[in-house]
Structure formats: structure tokens, C-alpha cells
N, C-alpha and C positions, 0 to 999 in steps of 0.2 A: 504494500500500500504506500502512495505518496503522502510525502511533505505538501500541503495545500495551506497557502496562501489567500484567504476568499478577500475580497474587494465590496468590503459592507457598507451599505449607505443609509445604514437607520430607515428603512424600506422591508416590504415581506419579502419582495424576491431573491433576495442578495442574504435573507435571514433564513431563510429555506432551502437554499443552496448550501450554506452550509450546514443547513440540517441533515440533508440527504447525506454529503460527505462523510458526514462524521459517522453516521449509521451508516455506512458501507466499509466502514473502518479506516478512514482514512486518519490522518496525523496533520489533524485543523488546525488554523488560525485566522481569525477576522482582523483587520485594518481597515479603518476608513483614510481615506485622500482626503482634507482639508482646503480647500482655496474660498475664490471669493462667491457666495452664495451658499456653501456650506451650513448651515445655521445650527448652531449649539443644542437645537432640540433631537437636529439628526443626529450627530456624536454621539450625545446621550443613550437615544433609544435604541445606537451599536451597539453601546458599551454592555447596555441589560440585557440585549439578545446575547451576547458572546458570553456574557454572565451567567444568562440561564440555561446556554449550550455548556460551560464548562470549558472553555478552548480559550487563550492567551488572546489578549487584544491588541493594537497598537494604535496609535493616531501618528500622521503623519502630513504634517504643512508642508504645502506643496503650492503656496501663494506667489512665490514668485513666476517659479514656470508657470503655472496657470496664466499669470497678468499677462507674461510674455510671448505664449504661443499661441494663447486662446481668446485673449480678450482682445490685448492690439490686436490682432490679427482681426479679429472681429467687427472693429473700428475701421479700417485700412480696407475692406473687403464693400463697406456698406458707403462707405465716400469713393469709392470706385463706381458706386450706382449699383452693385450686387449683393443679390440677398444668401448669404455664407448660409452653413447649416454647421455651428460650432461642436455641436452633439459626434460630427464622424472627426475630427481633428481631436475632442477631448478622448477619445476610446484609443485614439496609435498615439497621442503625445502624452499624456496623463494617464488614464486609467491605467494603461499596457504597458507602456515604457518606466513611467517610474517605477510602476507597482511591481515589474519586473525586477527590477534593481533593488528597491525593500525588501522581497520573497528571497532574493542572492543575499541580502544581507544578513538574513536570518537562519540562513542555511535551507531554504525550502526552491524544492525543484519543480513546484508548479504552483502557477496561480487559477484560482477561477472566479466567477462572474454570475451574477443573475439572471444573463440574457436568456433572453426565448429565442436563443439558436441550437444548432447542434455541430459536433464535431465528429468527424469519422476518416478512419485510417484505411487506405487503400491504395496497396501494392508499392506504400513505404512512403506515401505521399498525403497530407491531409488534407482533407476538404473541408468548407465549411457551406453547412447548407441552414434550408428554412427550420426555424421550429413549426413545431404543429397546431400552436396556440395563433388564432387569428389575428389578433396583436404582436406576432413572432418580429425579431427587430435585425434580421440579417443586414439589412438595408444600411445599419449604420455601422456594419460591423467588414465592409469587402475590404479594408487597407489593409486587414490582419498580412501577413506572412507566415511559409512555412514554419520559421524557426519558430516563433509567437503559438503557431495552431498546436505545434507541438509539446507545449510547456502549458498548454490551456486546459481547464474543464468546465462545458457547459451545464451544467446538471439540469436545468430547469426545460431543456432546449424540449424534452417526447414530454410536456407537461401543459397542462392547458393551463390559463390562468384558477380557474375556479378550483382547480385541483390544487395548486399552490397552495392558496388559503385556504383550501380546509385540511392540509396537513400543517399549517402555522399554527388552525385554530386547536387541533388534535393535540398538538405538542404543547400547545400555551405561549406561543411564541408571543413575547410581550407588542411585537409589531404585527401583529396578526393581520388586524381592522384597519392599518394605515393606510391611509390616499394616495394613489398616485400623484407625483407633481407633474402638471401640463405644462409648467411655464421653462423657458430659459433659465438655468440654477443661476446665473450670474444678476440678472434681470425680473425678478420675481416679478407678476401680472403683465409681460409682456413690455413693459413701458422701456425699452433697447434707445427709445429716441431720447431720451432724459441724458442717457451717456453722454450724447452729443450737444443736447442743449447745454450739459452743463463746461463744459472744453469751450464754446461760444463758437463752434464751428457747423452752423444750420443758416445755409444762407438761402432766402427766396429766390423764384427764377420763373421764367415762361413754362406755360401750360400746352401745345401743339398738337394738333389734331393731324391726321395720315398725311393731309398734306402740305404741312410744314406751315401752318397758319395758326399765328398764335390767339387761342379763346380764353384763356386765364393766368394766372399765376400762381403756381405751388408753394408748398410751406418749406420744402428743404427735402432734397432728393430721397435721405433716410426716412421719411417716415412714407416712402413708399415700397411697393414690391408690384413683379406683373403678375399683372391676374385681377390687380387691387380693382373694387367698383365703387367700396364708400369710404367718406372721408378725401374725394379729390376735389371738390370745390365748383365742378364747373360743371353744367347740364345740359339736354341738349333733347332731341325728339328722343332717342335711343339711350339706356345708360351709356355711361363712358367708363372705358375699365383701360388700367395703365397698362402701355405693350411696349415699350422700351423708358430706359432712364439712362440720357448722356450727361455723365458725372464730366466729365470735359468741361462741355459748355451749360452746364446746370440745366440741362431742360428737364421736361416729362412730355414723353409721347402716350396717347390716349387714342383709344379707338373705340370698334363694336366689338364687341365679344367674340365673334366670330377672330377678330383679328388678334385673338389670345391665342389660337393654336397653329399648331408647329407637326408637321407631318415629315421633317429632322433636326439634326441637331450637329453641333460640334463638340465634343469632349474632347479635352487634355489633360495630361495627367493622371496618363490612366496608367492603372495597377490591379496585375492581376496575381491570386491568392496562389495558383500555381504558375509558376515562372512560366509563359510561353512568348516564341515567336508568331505573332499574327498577321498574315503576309496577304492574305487574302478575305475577299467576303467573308464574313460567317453568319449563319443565323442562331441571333437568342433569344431569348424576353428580357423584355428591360421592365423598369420602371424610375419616371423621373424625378419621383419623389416617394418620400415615406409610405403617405395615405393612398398611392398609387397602385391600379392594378398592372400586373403584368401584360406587358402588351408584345405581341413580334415585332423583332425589329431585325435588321443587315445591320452588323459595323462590318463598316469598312476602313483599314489603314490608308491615314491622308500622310503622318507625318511619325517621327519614329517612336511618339510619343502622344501622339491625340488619334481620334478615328470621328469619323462621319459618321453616326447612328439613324439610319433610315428606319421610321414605323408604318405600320402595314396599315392604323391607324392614327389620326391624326391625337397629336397631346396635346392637355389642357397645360398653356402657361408653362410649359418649359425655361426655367429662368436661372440667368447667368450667378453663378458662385455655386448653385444649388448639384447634387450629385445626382450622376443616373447609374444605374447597377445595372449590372448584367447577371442573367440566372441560364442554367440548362436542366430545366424542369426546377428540383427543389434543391439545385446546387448554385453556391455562390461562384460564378467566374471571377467577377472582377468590377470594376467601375471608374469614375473617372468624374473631374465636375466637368460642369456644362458651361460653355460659351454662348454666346447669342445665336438662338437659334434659329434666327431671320437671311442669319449669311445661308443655310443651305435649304429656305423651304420656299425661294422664288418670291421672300414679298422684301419690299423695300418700303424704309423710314425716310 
């Protein structure tokens, strides 16, 4: 049995993962990662879970990387005109990397995790696929690497959510009945534009419709995203929903709804979970965000390091900073974020 390492966040999922462990005989320990949004009721209610498991706890600040990899970068990303998704950056820079490095320092040779994924070993190579719970979160999980999949345990991954909590509530797991959080851990209620208002860096700008004719003015490029319908100020026979933001020249492009989808897209930076050369078409399912269903799509390689992802049907709001993944059935490939998806679907701003 291994040395495990779990990555508790005062949460059932991450409380029941290592409950399973340790009832499989494994040689437990809980740590939570500390940074900014962390808040001292979740340490705590670590502290009582790993108390009522029996298994060593640790706290661990982790405030600076956090500020420096996850939050600038978050900042940097959204004055770009792009709306980041911090959640797959904090899982390969925080969660996995440091948590890595804490689990070595303690002499433990694997970590594991809450998630509703799964990991599986095949023919010396691991894969990372979907969990089977409808909320499964592979999506934020395709940066992993071999070496990483290899040192990881998903336990939660063949578990539904309802099943979780009722082996928290069976055990008495002090977090049994806790809430999911919805919001941004940095940014609690969503309010990400206060960041900016308070740096004094939200400047107003033109409002522009498809064809380059300005009907308003915006409040400051961050407090938009595409796809947005309310909260843009300006009205017209049709709603108007945001389909481009040029952080250059501070505009907002607005259009019909219709002009929110994108039938492809450009990715860079893409990374896939088993090392391959991709030299030609392939077909996989994608999806361009979290809440997204799997859709067919072609990538195709454009450059040594981005591809063209063609869909069979057209997607809602494909938008720039945000990730698309690639699946082959309930296997994670890979993915990559997304670039303006207007360069390859024939329509022009």
C-alpha cells in the first residue's frame, strides 16, 4: 500500500477520498494549500475531518505562488480582452506541483485529489479519462502529464456525487452536508471586476455593432465576456450579446446571437496527456467549455504547437483565454486554450 498524500479542502469530496484510502489500507495524510480565498472556516473543517479520520494533517501557504501564477496571470489575461479559466492553471501550478513537492517532502510517493475523474494504467502508459458522476470535472484536469498520472489517485473518479455523501454521512464525516462553492476561490460572488477597479485600471471605451458603427459606450472591457446579453448598456430591435473584445483599442463588438457561434476555432498551446506527434487530421469530441456537451470535431495541425479544431456542429461562444479539450469517447486526449474563433469560421469584425 502507498504513502498518500490527499489535497483536503475542508469540502466532502476531498474528505471522502481520503476516507476511501485509508479503508483500503493505504498510509494517509490530509494537507490543505492555503492562498488567497482560502478562508479559515475551510482549514478548520480539514483539520476535524483528518481528526476524525485519524491521519497527520499539514497546512501549507502557498500565497505567494498562488498571487504569482494564478492571480496576475488572471489580471494580465482579462486586460488582454480574454476571459482565463484560473481553475485549469491552479490544478498543474498549485494543486499538483506544489502538492507534489510537500508529499516528497514528507517522504510520500503519491498524492490524490477529490476529483470526479478517473485514472487507468494501460500497456505502461496512463490515461486519464471521465468520471461517471454527471458533474465529472476531467475538463479541468487535461495538463496532467504522464509522470503526474503516475504518482496520482483519483478515488472519487466510478463514484456519483450522491454516493459520496452518503458514505461522509455513514462515517460522520464532520463535512458531510457542506456546499459546494460556485464562485472563483480568489473572488468570492463572482465580483473579479472589483480587482480591477481597485488597481484604477477600468477605462471606458466604444460600444460597435458588426459593422464597425459605434451605438454606445462600455464600462471597461473586464466586466465583459462573449456570449454576455445583460448588463451591456445598449439596445436595439434584437438583444445584443458581446462577440468580440479588442483590448488594443478598448472597444466591445456586439451583435445577434446568432453571431455568438463559431462552427471552428484556433487553439495553442496545446498539451496532450500522452506524448504524441499529431501530423494529421484526427477526429475527436471536444468541448469548449466546462458546462459543454461533447461535440465532433477534426483538429487539424496548423503550427507545431496550436491546431485548427473544426465542429460538425456549430458552438455556442467559443471564447478567447477559455480551454477546449479533447476526449476519444471517455478518454482524456489533451487540450489547449482557445484563440478567436472568428479567424477560422468565415465571419469578420
Amino acid at each position: 500500500m502507498a504513502r498518500v498524500l490527499v489535497a483536503m479542502s475542508g469540502g466532502v469530496d476531498s474528505a471522502t477520498a481520503a476516507l476511501i484510502l485509508k479503508h483500503k489500507g493505504h498510509d494517509v495524510a490530509g494537507g490543505i494549500l492555503v492562498f488567497e480565498g482560502i478562508s479559515e472556516q475551510s482549514v478548520t473543517r480539514a483539520q476535524e475531518t483528518a481528526r476524525h479520520l485519524d491521519i497527520p494533517f499539514s497546512v501549507f501557504n502557498v500565497r505567494r505562488e498562488f498571487q504569482k501564477k494564478i492571480i496576475d496571470r488572471f489580471m494580465a489575461e482579462y486586460r488582454r480582452g480574454r476571459t482565463p479559466n484560473p481553475c485549469v492553471w491552479c490544478n498543474k501550478y498549485i494543486k499538483f506541483d506544489l502538492l507534489f513537492e510537500r508529499a516528497r517532502a514528507q517522504g510520500r510517493s503519491m498524492i490524490a485529489t477529490g476529483h470526479f475523474a478517473r485514472i487507468r494504467e494501460h500497456n505502461g502508459l496512463f490515461l486519464l479519462k471521465r468520471g461517471v458522476d454527471k458533474n465529472e470535472q476531467s475538463y479541468f484536469l487535461y495538463r496532467l502529464d504522464q509522470k503526474k498520472l503516475s504518482r496520482m489517485i483519483m478515488p472519487l473518479g466510478a463514484y456519483t456525487k450522491g454516493r459520496v455523501r452518503n458514505l461522509a454521512h455513514r462515517y460522520g464525516l464532520p463535512v458531510a452536508s457542506s456546499k459546494k462553492s460556485q464562485d472563483i476561490c480568489f473572488v468570492p460572488g463572482g465580483g473579479y471586476a472589483a480587482l480591477f477597479i481597485k488597481k484604477n485600471i477600468v477605462k471606458k471605451g466604444p460600444i460597435k455593432n458588426m459593422h464597425g458603427e459605434v451605438i454606445g459606450e462600455h464600462s471597461g472591457t473586464v466586466f465583459y465576456t462573449i456570449g454576455q446579453r445583460r448588463g451591456i448598456g445598449v439596445s436595439g430591435r434584437s438583444p445584443y450579446y458581446v462577440t468580440r473584445i479588442d483590448a488594443k483599442s478598448n472597444t466591445l463588438y456586439v451583435g445577434s446571437r446568432d453571431d455568438c457561434y463559431a462552427s471552428s476555432l484556433y487553439a495553442r498551446d496545446i498539451h496532450y496527456i500522452v506524448p504524441e506527434s499529431v501530423r494529421s487530421s484526427r477526429m475527436v469530441q471536444a468541448k469548449v467549455r466546462y458546462v459543454s456537451r461533447l461535440s465532433r470535431a477534426v483538429i487539424t495541425p496548423i503550427t507545431e504547437h496550436g491546431v485548427k479544431v473544426t465542429f460538425r456542429r456549430r458552438q455556442w461562444a467559443p471564447t478567447p483565454g477559455q480551454s477546449v479539450v479533447f476526449y476519444d469517447h471517455d478518454r482524456v486526449l489533451g487540450g489547449g486554450i482557445i484563440e478567436d474563433p472568428y479567424q477560422y469560421s468565415g465571419k469578420v469584425h
